[in-house]
N, C-alpha and C positions, 0 to 999 in steps of 0.2 A: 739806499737804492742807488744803481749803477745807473749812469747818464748813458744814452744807447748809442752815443755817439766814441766813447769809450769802448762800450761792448765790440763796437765795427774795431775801432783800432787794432784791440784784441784778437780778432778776427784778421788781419792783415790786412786792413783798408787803411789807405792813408788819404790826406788830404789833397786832393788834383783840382787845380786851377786851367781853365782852357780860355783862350784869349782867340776869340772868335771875329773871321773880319767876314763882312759882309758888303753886296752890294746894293744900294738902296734901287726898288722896285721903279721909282718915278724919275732916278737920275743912278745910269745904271754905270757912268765914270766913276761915282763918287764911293769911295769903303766909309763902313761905319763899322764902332767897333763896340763886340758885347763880351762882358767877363762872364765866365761860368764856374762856379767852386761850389764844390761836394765832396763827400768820401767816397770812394772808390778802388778798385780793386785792381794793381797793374801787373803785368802787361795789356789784358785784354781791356778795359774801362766799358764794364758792361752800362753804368749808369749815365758815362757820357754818349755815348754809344746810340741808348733810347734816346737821349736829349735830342742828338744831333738827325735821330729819326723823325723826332716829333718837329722838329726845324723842317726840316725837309716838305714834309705833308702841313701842317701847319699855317706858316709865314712865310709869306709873298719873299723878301728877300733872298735871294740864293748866295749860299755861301761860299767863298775865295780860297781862306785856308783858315785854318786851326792849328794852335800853336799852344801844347799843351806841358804843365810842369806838373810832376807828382812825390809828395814828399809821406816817406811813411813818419808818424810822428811818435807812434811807440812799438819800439820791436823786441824780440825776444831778448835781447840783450842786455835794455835798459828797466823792464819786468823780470820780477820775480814773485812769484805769491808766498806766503808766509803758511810754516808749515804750523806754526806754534805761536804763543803768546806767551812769554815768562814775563814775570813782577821781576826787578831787582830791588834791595831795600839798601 
């Protein structure tokens, strides 16, 4: 059985880390800061995208900026599927 976090790969998601600063609700000088990492699909990051929506409507904190890295970690390049299986003796 395929791990479905492979199947994304496959699929062209790669792994995006979003480095989220925020300002806290009750001391609104101070940034706090939150990591976010998922698979996701770039350029558009639909899944940071709803995150960053549910943030919004969500939690009191509003956010500063968003500083985001995305690395594909398997691409056509480094796959290939196997057309056969031969025995050698």
């Amino acid at each position: 059985m395929v791990a479905v976090e492979f199947e994304s790969q496959l699929r062209g998601y790669g792994l995006t880390t979003a480095q989220i600063l925020y300002r806290l609700p009750d001391h609104p000088g101070l940034l706090q800061e939150f990591v976010w990492q998922h698979y996701d699909l770039a350029p558009d990051f639909p899944a940071l995208y709803r995150f960053l929506e549910f943030w919004d409507r969500e939690i009191e904190g509003p956010v500063h900026s968003v500083r985001v890295a995305h690395n594909r970690l398997v691409g056509p390049r480094e796959w290939r599927s196997a057309v056969g299986i031969y025995g050698l003796h």
